[in-house]
N, C-alpha and C positions, 0 to 999 in steps of 0.2 A: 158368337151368336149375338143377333141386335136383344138386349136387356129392354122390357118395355114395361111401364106402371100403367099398370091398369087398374083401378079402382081401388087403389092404394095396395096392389098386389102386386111382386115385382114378378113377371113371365119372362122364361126365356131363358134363365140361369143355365148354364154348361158348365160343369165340371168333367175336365177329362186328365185319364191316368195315364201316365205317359209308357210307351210299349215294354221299355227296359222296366218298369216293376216290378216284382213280382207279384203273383198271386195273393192276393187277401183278402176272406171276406172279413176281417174284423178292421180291416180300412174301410170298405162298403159303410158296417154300422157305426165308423167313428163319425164317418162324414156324414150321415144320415142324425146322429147326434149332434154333432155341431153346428149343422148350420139351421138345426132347430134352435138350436140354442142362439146360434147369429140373428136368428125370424124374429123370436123377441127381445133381444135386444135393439135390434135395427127398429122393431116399432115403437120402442121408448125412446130412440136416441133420436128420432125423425118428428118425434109429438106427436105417436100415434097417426104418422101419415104414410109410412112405408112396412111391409115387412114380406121375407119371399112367398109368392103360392106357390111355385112349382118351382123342381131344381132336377136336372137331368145329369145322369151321372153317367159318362161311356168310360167301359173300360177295356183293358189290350185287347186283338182279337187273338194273342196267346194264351190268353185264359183260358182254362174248362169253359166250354158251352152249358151254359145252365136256361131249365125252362123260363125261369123270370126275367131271363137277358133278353131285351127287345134288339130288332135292328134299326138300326139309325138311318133316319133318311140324310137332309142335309148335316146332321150334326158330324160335325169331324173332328180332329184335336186342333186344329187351326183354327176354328173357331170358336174354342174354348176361353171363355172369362175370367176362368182359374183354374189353373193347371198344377197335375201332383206329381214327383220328379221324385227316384228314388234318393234314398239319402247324401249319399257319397257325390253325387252333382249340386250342393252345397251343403259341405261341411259342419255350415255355421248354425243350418235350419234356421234361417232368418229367413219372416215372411214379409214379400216385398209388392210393389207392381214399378210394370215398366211403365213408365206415366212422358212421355217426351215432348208433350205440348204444355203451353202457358194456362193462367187460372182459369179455373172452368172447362180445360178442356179434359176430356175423359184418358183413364187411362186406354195399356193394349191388353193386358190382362194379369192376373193376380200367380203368383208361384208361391206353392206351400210345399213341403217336403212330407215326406209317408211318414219318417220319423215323428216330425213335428206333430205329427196326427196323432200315431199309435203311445208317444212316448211320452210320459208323463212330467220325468226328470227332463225331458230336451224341455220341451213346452213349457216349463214352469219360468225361466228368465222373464221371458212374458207376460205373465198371467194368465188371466183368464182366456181359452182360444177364441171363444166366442169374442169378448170385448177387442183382443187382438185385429181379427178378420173386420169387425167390423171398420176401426181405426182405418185398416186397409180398404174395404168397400169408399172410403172419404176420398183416395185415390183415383180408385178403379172410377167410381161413380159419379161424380162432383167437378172431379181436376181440382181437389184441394192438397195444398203442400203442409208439410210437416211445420209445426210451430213450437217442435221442439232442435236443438242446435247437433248438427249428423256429425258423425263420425268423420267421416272420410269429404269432406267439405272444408276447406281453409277457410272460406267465406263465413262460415257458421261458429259462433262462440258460444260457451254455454255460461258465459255469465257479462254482465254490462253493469254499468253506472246509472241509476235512476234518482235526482236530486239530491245525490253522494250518498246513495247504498248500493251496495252488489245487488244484486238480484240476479237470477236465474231464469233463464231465458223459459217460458211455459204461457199457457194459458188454461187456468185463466190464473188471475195475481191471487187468490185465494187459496191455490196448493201451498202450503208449507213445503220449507225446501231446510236442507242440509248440506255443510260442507263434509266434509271423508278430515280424520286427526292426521294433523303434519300438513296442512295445508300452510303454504306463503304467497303470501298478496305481495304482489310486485308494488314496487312504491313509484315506479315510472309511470303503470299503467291506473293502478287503484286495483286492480282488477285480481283476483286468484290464478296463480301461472297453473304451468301445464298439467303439472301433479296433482292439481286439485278436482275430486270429483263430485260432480252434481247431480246430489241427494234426493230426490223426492219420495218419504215415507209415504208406506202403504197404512199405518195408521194412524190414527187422532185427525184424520184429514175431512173437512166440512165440503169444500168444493165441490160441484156436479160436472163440471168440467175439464179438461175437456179431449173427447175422444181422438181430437189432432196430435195434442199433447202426451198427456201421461194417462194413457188409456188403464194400466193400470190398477191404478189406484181404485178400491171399492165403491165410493162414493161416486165416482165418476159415471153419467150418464147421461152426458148429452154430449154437442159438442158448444164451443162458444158462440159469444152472441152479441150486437152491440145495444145492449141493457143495462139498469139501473142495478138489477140483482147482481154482487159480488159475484154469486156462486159460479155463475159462465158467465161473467162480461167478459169481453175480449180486452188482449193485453195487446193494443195496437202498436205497444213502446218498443217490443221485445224486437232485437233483429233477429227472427229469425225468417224461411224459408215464402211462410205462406204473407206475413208480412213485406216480403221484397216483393215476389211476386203479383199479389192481388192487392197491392197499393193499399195496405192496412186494414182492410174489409175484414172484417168476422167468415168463421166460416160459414154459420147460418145467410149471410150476406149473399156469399157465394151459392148457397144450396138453393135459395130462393128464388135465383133467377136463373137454374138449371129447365131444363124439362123437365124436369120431374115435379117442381112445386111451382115454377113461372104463371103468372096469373092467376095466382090460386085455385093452380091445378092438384087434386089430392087434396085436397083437405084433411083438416083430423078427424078422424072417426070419433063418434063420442065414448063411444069403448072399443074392448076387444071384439073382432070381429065372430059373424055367427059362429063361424068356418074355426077360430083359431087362428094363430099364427103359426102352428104346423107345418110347414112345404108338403108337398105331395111328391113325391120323390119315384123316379121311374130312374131306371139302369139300363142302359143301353150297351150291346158290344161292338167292338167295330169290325168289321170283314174285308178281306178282300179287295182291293180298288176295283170297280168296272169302269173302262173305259171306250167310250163313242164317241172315235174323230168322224164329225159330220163335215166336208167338205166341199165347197162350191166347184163345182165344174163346167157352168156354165159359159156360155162364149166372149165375155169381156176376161175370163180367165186366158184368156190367147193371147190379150193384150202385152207388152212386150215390155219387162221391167228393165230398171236401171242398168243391171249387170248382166243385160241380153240376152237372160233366158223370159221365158214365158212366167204368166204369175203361176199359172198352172206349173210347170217345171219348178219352182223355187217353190210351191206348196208340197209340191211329192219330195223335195229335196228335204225339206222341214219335217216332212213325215216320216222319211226313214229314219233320221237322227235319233228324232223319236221314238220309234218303234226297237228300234237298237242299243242303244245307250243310255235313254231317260227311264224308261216304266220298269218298273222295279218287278223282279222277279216273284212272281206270284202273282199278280196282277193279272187280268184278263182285259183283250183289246177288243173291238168289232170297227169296221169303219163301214159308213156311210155314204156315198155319194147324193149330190143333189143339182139338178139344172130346173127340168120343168116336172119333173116328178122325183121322189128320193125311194134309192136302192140302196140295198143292200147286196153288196159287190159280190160277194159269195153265192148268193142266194139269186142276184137279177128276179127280186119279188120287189112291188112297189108298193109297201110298205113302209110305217113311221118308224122313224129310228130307235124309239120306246122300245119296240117289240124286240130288236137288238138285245137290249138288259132281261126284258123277260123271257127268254130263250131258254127251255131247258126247265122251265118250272120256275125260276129264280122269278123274285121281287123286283121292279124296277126301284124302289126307293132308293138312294143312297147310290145311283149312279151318278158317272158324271159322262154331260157329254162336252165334247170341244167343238163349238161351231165355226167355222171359218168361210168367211164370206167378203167380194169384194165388192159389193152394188147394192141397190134398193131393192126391195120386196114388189115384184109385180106381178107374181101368180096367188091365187087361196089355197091352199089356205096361210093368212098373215101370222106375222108370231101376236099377235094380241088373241088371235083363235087358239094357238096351240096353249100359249102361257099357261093358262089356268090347269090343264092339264098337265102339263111338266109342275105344277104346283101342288099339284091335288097329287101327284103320284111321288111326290117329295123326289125330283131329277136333279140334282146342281147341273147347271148350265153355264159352261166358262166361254167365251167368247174373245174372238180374233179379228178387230175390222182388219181386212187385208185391204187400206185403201183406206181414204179419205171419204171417197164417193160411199163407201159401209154405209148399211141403215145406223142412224144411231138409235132406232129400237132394239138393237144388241145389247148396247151398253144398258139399258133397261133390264130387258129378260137376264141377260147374269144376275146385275144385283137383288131381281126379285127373287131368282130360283135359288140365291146362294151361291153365286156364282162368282170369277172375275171377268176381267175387262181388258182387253190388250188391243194395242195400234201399230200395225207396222202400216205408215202412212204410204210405201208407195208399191206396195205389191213385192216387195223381194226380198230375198234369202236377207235377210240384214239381221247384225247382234239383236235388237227388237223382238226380231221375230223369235230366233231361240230364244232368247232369254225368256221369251214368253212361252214357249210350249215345255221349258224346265220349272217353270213356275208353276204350272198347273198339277204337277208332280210333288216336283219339293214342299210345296205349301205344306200340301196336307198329309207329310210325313208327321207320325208322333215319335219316332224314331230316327234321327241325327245320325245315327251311327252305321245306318246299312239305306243313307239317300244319296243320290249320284249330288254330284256335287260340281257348279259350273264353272270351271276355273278361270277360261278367258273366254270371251266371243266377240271376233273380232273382227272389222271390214278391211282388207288390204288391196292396197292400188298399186301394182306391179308396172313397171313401164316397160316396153318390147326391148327388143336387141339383147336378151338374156341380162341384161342388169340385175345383178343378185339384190332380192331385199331379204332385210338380217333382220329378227325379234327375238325377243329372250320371253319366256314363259316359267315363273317359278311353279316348282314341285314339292311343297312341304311333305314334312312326314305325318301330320296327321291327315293326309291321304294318300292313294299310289293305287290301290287297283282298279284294274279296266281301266286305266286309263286309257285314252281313246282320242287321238288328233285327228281333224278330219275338215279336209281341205274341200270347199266347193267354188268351181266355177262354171261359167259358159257351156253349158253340153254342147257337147262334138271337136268344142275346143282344144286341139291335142300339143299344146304347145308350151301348158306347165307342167313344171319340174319342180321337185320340193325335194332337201336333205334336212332329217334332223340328225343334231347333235347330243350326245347324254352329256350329263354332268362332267362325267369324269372324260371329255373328248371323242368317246366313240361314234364313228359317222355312221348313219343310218341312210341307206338311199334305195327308194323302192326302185324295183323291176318295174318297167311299161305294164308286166300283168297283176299288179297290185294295183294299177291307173282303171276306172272303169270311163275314162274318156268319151263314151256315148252319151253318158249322164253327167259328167263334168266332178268326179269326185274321187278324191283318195282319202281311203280309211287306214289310218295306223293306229295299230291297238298295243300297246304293250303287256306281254307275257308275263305273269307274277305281277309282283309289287315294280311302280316305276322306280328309278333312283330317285333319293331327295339332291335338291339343287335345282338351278339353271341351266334350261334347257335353250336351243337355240334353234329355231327352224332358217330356211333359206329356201327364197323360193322365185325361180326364173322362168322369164315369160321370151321364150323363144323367138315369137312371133312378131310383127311389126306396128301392132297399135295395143294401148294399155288393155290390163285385164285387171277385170276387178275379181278377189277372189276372198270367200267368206272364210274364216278359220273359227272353228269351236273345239275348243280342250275341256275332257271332262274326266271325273275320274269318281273312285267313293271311297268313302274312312277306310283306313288302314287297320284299321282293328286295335290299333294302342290308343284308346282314346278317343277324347270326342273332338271331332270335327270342327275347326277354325271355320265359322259360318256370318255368312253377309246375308244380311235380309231387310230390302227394302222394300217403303212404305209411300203412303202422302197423305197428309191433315186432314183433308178432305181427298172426297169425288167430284165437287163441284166449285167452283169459281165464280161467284157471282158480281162484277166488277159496276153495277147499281149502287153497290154500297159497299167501297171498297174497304171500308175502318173495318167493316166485321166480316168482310171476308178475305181471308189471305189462304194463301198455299205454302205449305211446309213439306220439305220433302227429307225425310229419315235415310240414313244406311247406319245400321244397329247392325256393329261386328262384335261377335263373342264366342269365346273356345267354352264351352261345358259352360255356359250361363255366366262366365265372369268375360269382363271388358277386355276389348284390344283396344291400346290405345296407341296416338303416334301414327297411325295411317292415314294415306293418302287418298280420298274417298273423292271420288267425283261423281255427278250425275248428269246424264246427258237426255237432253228432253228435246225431242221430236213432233214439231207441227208440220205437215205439207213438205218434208222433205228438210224442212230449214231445221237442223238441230244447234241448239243452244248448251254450251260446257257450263258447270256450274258447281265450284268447289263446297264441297260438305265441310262444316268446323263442329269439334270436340273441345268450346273452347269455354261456353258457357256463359256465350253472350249471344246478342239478337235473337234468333230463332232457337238456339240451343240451351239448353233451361240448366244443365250440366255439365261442369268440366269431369273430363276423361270418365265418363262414365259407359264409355262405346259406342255413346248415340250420335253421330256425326249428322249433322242439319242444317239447313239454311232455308231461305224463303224463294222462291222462285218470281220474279217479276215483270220477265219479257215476253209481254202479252203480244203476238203478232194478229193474233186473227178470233175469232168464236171457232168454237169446238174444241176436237179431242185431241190432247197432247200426250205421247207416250213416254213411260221413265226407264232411264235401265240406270241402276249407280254400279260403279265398280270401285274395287279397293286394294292398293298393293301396298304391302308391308314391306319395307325394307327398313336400313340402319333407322334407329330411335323408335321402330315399333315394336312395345312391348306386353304382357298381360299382368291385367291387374291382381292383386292377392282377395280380395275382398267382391261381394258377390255384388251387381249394381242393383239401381230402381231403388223407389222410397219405401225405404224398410223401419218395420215397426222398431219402437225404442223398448231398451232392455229396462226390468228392473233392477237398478241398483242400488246397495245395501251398505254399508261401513262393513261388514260380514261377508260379502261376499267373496264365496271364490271362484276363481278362474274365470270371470268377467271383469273386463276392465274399460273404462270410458271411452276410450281411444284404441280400438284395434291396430297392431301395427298394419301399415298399408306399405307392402313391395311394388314393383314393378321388374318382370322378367323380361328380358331381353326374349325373341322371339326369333325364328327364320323367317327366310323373306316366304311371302305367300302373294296371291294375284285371289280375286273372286268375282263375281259377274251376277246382279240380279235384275229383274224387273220389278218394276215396282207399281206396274200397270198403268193405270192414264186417270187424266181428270179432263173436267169439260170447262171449259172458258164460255158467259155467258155475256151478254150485253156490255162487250167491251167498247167505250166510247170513239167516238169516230173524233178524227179532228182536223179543221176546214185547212183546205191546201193552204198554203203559206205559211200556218201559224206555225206554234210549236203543240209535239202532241201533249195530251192531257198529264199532269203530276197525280198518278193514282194514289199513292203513298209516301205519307209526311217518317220522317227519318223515325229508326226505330228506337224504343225507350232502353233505356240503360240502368238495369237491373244489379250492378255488381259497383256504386259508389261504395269507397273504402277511404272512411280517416288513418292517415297517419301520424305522423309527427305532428306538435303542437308545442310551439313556442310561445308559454306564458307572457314571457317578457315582450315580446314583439306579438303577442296578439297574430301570431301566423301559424295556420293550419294547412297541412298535407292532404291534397285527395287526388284519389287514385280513382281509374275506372278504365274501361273497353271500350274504345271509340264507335260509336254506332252511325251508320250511313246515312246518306241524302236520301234513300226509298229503304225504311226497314235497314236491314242489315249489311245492306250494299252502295259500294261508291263512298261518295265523301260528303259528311254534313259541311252546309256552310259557316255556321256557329253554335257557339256554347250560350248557354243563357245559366246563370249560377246565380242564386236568391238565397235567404236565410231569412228566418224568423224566431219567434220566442216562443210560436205555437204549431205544432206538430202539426194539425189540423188545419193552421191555416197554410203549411207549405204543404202540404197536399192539394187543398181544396181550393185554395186563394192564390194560386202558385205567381198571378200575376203581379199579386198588389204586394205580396214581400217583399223583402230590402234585395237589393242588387249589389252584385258586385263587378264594379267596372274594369276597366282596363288600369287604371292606376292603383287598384288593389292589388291588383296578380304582380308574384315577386319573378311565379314560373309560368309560363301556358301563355296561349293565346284564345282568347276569345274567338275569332274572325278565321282562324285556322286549325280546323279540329284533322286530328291523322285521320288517314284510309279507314274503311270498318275493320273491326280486328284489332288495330294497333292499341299498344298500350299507352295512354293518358294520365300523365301527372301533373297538377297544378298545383302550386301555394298562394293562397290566396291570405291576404290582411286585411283584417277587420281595421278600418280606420275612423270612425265611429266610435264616439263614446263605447265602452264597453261596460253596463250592468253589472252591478259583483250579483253573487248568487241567483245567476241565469242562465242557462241551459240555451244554446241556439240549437237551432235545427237545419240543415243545410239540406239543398237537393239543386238537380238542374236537369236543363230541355237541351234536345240539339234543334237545329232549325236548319230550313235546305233554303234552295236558291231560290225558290218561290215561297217564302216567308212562311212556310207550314212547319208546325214546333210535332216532336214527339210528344209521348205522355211522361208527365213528372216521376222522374228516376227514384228508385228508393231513399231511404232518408237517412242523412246520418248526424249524429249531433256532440256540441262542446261546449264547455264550458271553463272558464281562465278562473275561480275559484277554485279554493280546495274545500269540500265541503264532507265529513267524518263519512267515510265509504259502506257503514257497514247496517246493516239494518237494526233499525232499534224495536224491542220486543213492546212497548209502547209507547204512544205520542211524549217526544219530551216535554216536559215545562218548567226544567231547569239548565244549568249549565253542566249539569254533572251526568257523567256519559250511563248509558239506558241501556248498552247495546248485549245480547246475550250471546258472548264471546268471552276465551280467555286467549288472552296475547303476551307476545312478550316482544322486544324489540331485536332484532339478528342483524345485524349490518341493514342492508337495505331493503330487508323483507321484514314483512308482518308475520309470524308462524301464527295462523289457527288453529285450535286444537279441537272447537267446537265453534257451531253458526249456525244459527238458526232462524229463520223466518218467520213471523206471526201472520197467517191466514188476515184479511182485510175484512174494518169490519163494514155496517152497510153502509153508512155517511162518507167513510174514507173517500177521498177524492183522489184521481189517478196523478200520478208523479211524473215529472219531466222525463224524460228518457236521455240516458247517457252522460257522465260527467268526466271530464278529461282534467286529470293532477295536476298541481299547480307545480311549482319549481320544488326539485327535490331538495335542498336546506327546508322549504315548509313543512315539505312531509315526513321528514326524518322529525323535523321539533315537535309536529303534533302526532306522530305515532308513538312515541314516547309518551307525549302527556297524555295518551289518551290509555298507552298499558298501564301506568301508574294509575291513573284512577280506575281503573278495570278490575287491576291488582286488588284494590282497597273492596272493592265491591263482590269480586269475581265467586268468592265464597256462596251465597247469600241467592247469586242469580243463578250458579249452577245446580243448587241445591235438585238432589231428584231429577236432575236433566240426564237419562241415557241416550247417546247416538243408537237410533235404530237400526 
C-alpha cells in the first residue's frame, strides 16, 4: 500500500499475516501494542513530525470469521509494508526490509516473525520492539542504510583506525563501546582480528543516537545529524553502509529531503497531537480471489498477429491457460466481453462488469478485474467516467495493453484502482503475455506454498521439413504437481509434433487426439508429482514454412517446502529522461527459497518496446545498480531508450552448477545486542552456502513508461543520457610504508551507469575527508607516473575486478591521515559521482583510544595488554563518550613497518603494566 503523511500522520500502514500462520488473537493485540508503541517513538525520533494515524491489519482468510473482521477492498498481502511469517520461515526472527535500491530510495517491505512478536526471550537480543521497528521504518521509509558494520558483508568492518585509535564503527561517536576479554589486535593491521567483538553497553550511555545504529541502547532517540551536539552528530568517518552509500550525509540529511519532510513539508508540531499518537487500528480478513477477465472483442482484434493467429485467438488462447492452470482453486472467475457495449457472456445482459462481483449478494470491493484491450477509447462511457467508480467501490483493476496502439489511460486506471500494468506490444500469444496473466495471480498470493508457479514461457521458431528442435526444461523438487506443458501454435495448423522426455529417458508422445489442432494447442499434464531433473521436449514442424510455437511449463510446491521463487520488479513506473541524473530505471529479479537467497544464478531480463526486445543480464554482485553481494537481489539499470512509451519486463532465471542457497536470512536487518555475557549470539553468524539443483523460473515484472526522450539531428551522434556509474565498493589493501605504496581495490563501473566500458579513472587524495567529497576537483592527483599497477586511460568492462597501486611521490606528512577516492569518466568527458572514501596513513601512531586528552608522554589508554608474538591480547577497551568541544578525528590509520610495531607495543604494555592497576580499578565489562 502507498504509505502517505498527512499532517504529520502517516495513512495507509498495511500489516498483513501471512496465510501459513496460525491463528492468534494475542498476535492481533501484540501488534496493536507495538506499533502504538512504534507511534510514539516514531514522533520523538522524527522531532515531533511523524507518528502513525491509522494501521490496517489483514489477516488469513483461514481464520475464524469474526464480527470485527472487515473485508478488504484493495488491501492484499502484496501490498503489505510489513509482513508477519510464521516462525520457522526464519529461524533467526531477525527483523529485516528488503531495501534494493540506492539512498533515499524506499524500501519493498518490512518482515517480522510472530515469534518475534509474541516471544519475549526471541525479542530481547534486540531490545526494545518498538525502538527495533522503528531502526527498521529508516529502511522501509527513508532508503537509509545501516551505520552499523553487518554480519554477512566482507565490505563491512566493525572496527577502523581514527588518528591511531580503534574505534567502532556507530553513530553517533558518543556511544561508548567495548572490546569482548581475549581480544588480539593484529599488529599488521592496528586493528582487533576476527575474534574480537564490538561492544556497545546498554548502560552509563549519554548519546541520543542513533536509531541507524545501536538502536538499543536507552538513551537512544533519534536518529543522527550533521550538528554541533555530540549526542547525534554524525560519524561521517565510520566505513560503514549508509556512509558508502549516501556519500557521508547524516541520516537526518537524508530524511529531509524525502517526501516526507522536503521543503518543509510536516513540520513539528508544537506538542502532542489532540488526537494522540494512538494509530486507530482496523483488521481486515482476506477472502476468496474474485476474478473479471474483461476482454476486448472488438474488430481490430481480427487483426492478424505475429504467429498467425488472430489477436483475438491468441487472447482466448491466453484465457484458457488461465482459466486452467493459473487461478487457484477456490477462487471464483466471471468474464466479460466488450466491443460497443459489455456483456456478460453467460448472461447476454449489457451490463457493467462491477455487477459480475456483485452477483449473488456479494460486495464488489476487493475484486479484481483483468482488462485486456488493444486500441483507443472511442465510445462513452471513457475509463475517466468509470474510474471514480471502480474507486469508490474499492475494484483493483490490472491491466493488459494487448498492443502498442492500447490507450495508455490503462496504465493509469491500474495504478489508481491498485492495480498492475502489462504490455504485450504486438497482440500475440508471446512469454509477455503469460507471464503477465500469472502475475496477476501469483502477486497476490500470501501463500508460496499452494501458488502455481511459472517455470519456463517460451517463444520457439520451428523450421519446416520436420527438423527436430531440442530444449531441456528443469523440474526441481521443490515443485512437481500439475505440472502442466502446453504447446500453442497457428490454429488449424496440423503439422506439429512434440515428444517429451522424463528424467530418467522415458519418451512421452501424444496421440493426434491429445492435439486439439482447431485451436493450435497441446496440453500435457503430468499425473502425481513430476520427476525432479531435466526434461527434454522436441518439437517438429512437418510442414514447409517456419512455425512459431509458444511453450509454457507450470507446476506448484510439492508440499516439502517452500517453493524456490523469482519475483520481478522495477524502481520506478516512469522514466522521465528531462532530467536524466534523477531519473533512472532499475530492474530487480529477487530469487529466494523460504525468504533466504539463491545465489549464483543466471537472471536475465528481457524488455520489450514495439516488438524490439532488448537482453539484459541481472548482477548479485554488489556494484552499480546492485547495492548487495549475494544477497538474491540480482539488478541492473536499463538504458536502451528506443522510442516514448511502454516497455514491458519479463526476467527469468536458471540455476545450474554454482547456484547455491544462502544460510542466513537477507535485507537490512536490525543489530543484536551484544554483551561480554552473552550466550548463544555471536558477532559473525556462520554464513553457508548449499549447493542447490538445477531450477528454471519466469516472471513479469510489468512495464514502465519512457517520457520525453531527446531526439537527436540526423547525422550527429545520439544524445549521452548517462555519465558512468559511481563506485560504491573502493577497498585499501596492502600498504607499503617504505615505498609509500597503497593497494586499492574496486568494481569497474561503465561508460552509462553500470554498463559498457568507462573511458578513465580519475584517483585524488586529500588531508580532508570533506574536501574529497566536496572538492573532489581541486584535490591532489594521481598521475600515470604514480601507478606501479593500473591504468588510468583503460578501465575493465563493468563488472570486472580493478586493482591499482598507486605511489604517493610527494612529500609525505608524518602524522597525517590521507583520504583517497575517485571518478570514472566516459567518452564524452562526463565523470560519475565521487566513489566512497577510503584512507592512510605511513605513521604509526598508539591505536588505542585514550580515556582522556593526553598531556603527557605516558600512555592514558584504559586497557591491559601484554605482548604475544605479533598480537596485542586485550583483555579490556573501552571508549570514553566525546565531550562537547572534542573535534572529530581523521578516519583510518594504516601500521607502519612491523619492527615499529612489535618496539612500541611492547613499550606501550610495559607502561600500561605500571599503570594498568590504578586505571582498571572498579572497571567491570558489561
Amino acid at each position: 500500500m502507498n504509505i502517505s503523511l498527512v499532517n504529520n500522520g502517516y495513512e495507509g500502514l498495511l500489516i498483513a499475516i501471512r496465510e501459513d500462520v496460525s491463528e492468534s488473537e494475542a498476535l492481533i493485540t501484540r501488534l496493536k501494542e507495538v506499533f502504538t508503541d512504534v507511534s510514539s517513538r516514531l514522533f520523538s525520533a522524527t522531532r515531533q513530525r511523524a507518528y502513525l494515524r491509522n494501521v490496517t491489519i489483514l489477516v488469513p482468510k483461514s481464520w475464524q470469521k469474526k464480527n470485527d473482521y472487515g473485508e478488504p477492498g484493495i488491501e492484499a498481502f502484496d501490498k503489505a509494508n510489513i509482513i508477519i511469517v510464521k516462525s520457522g520461515k526464519n529461524p533467526d526472527h531477525n527483523p529485516y526490509v528488503i531495501q534494493p535500491g540506492h539512498c533515499g530510495e524506499p524500501g519493498q517491505y518490512m518482515h517480522l516473525t510472530k515469534k518475534f512478536l509474541l516471544d519475549d526471550d526471541v525479542a530481547s537480543p534486540w531490545g526494545d520492539r518498538g525502538k527495533t521497528i522503528v531502526h527498521e521504518w529508516g529502511h522501509l521509509r527513508w532508503g537509509l542504510f545501516d551505520e552499523y558494520a553487518l554480519d554477512d558483508d566482507p565490505k563491512d568492518k566493525p572496527f577502523y583506525l581514527d588518528s591511531g585509535k580503534i574505534e567502532g564503527v556507530r553513530c553517533s561517536l558518543n556511544l561508548f563501546w567495548e572490546l569482548n576479554e581475549g581480544c588480539n589486535v593484529s599488529e599488521s593491521s592496528g586493528l582487533p582480528e576476527d575474534n574480537c567483538i564490538f561492544i556497545v553497553p546498554t548502560k552509563g550511555q549519554e548519546a541520543t543516537a542513533s536509531y541507524g545504529s545501536h538502536h538499543y541502547v536507552p538513551t537512544v532517540t533519534d536518529f543522527c545529524d550533521n550538528n554541533t551536539s555530540p549526542s547525534n552528530r554524525h560519524n561521517d568517518r565510520a566505513p560503514n553502509r549508509q556512509n558508502r552509500f549516501c556519500a557521508g550525509r547524516s541520516a537526518w540529511e537524508v530524511m529531509r529531503e524525502s517526501d516526507d519532510f522536503k521543503d518543509g513539508r510536516n513540520p513539528p508540531l508544537p506538542k502532542t497531537p489532540v488526537t494522540g499518537t494512538v494509530p486507530h487500528f482496523t483488521v481486515l480478513q482476506q477472502k476468496p480471489r474474485r476474478y473479471v477477465l474483461v476482454l476486448d472483442v472488438s474488430g481490430s482484434m481480427d487483426r492478424q498477429g505475429e504467429n498467425g493467429n488472430t489477436r483475438l485467438e491468441n487472447l482466448r488462447q491466453a484465457c484458457e491457460e488461465y482459466l486452467l492452470h493459473i487461478i487457484a482453486e477456490g477462487d471464483s472467475v466471471g468474464i466479460v466481453e466488450f466491443d460497443t457495449t459489455a456483456v456478460i457472456i453467460t448472461s447476454l445482459t449489457n451490463v457493467s462488469s462491477e455487477s459480475v462481483l456483485e452477483a449473488n449478494g456479494a460486495a464488489a470491493a476487493g475484486g479484481i478485474l483483468l482488462v485486456v484491450s488493444d486500441g483507443d477509447e472511442n465510445r462513452l462511457p471513457f475509463i475517466s467516467d468509470v474510474k471514480p467508480s471502480l474507486i469508490d467501490k474499492k475494484i483493483i483493476t490490472d491491466t493488459i495493453l494487448f498492443t502498442k496502439d492500447a490507450d495508455s489511460q490503462l496504465i493509469s486506471l491500474a495504478k489508481d484502482t491498485g492495480g498492475m500494468s502489462f504490455l504485450e506490444s504486438q497482440g500475440t500469444l508471446s512469454p509477455a503475455l503469460m507471464s503477465a496473466v500469472t502475475k496477476t495471480v501469483t502477486q497476490r498470493s500470501g501463500d508460496q506454498t499452494n501458488t502455481v508457479v511459472q517455470v519456463l514461457s517460451d517463444t520457439l521458431t520451428v523450421a519446416g521439413g520436420g527438423i527436430p528442435l531440442q530444449g531441456a526444461i528443469y523440474v526441481d523438487s521443490t515443485i512437481g504437481k500439475n505440472t502442466s506443458f502446453v504447446f500453442n501454435w497457428k490454429a488449424g495448423l496440423r503439422q506439429i509434433r512434440v515428444v517429451l522426455k522424463t528424467p530418467d529417458n522415458v519418451t512421452n508422445t501424444p496421440e493426434d487426439d491429445d492435439y486439439n489442432f482447431s485451436a493450435g494447442t497441446l496440453r500435457y499434464r503430468i499425473n502425481g508429482t513430476a520427476k525432479v531433473g531435466k526434461w527434454l521436449y522436441i518439437v517438429r514442424n512437418t510442414g514447409t514454412e517456419i512455425a512459431t510455437v509458444q511453450l509454457q511449463v507450470s507446476s506448484r510446491p510439492s508440499g516439502s517446502g517452500e517453493p524456490i521463487v523469482l519475483t520481478a520488479s522495477v524502481s520506478s513506473d516512469v522514466v522521465d529522461l528531462a532530467d536524466p541524473a534523477s531519473s533512472r530505471i532499475a530492474i530487480y529479479g529477487i530469487v529466494t527459497q523460504g525468504f533466504k537467497a539463491v545465489v549464483g544464478a543466471n537472471v536475465v531480463a528481457y524488455i520489450d518496446a514495439s516488438g524490439q526486445t532488448n537482453t539484459l543480464q541481472l548482477l548479485d554482485n554488489g556494484a552499480g545498480a546492485d547495492n548487495t553481494k549475494n544477497d538474491g537481489i540480482y539488478t541492473a539499470y536499463f538504458l536502451n531508450f528506443g522510442e516514448n512509451g511502454a516497455y514491458s519486463i519479463r526476467v527469468v532465471v536458471i540455476g545450474e552448477d554454482g547456484t547455491s542457497l544462502k544460510s542466513v536470512i537477507g535485507g537490512q536487518k536490525a543489530i543484536r545486542l551484544v554483551t561480554n555475557n552473552t550466550s548463544g549470539y555471536t558477532a559473525k553468524p556462520e554464513i553457508t552456502y548449499t549447493p542447490i539443483e538445477p531450477f528454471m523460473r519466469s516472471d513479469s515484472g510489468g512495464l514502465f513508461t519512457v517520457i520525453n526522450l531527446p531526439t537527436s539531428t540526423p547525422g550527429s551522434e545520439p544524445p549521452d543520457l548517462y555519465p558512468p556509474g559511481s563506485i560504491y565498493d573502493l577497498v585499501l589493501g596492502a600498504v607499503n610504508t617504505e615505498n609509500k605504496t597503497v593497494t586499492l581495490s574496486w568494481t569497474a563501473t561503465g561508460d552509462d551507469l553500470d554498463q559498457g566500458n568507462a573511458s578513465s579513472y580519475d584517483i585524488r587524495y586529500s588531508t580532508s575527508i570533506s574536501d574529497i567529497r566536496n572538492n573532489f576537483m581541486e584535490s591532489n592527483k594521481f598521475l600515470d607516473d604514480d601507478l606501479l599497477q593500473g591504468k588510468l586511460d583503460s578501465p575493465l568492462p563493468a563488472g570486472g575486478a580493478e586493482t591499482f597501486i598507486v605511489q604517493f611521490n610527494q612529500t609525505v606528512d608524518h602524522n597525517v591521515t590521507y583520504f583517497i577516492a575517485l571518478v570514472a569518466t566516459d567518452d564524452r568527458n562526463q565523470s560519475g559521482q565521487v566513489s566512497n572514501v577510503v584512507s592512510v596513513s605511513f605513521v604509526y601512531v598508539n591505536p588505542f583510544p585514550s580515556a582522556d586528552p593526553v598531556t603527557s608522554t605516558e600512555a592514558t589508554t584504559e586497557y591491559e595488554t601484554t605482548a604475544v608474538d605479533t598480537t596485542t591480547e586485550l583483555t579490556t577497551l573501552k571508549s570514553k563518550p566525546l565531550e562537547e568541544d572534542n573535534p572529530f578525528n581523521i578516519i583510518g590509520i594504516i601500521i607502519a613497518s612491523v619492527a615499529v610495531v612489535v618496539i612500541i607495543i611492547i613499550a606501550v604494555a610495559i607502561a600500561l603494566h605500571i599503570r594498568r592497576k590504578n586505571l582498571l580499578k572498579g572497571y567491570v565489562i558489561q
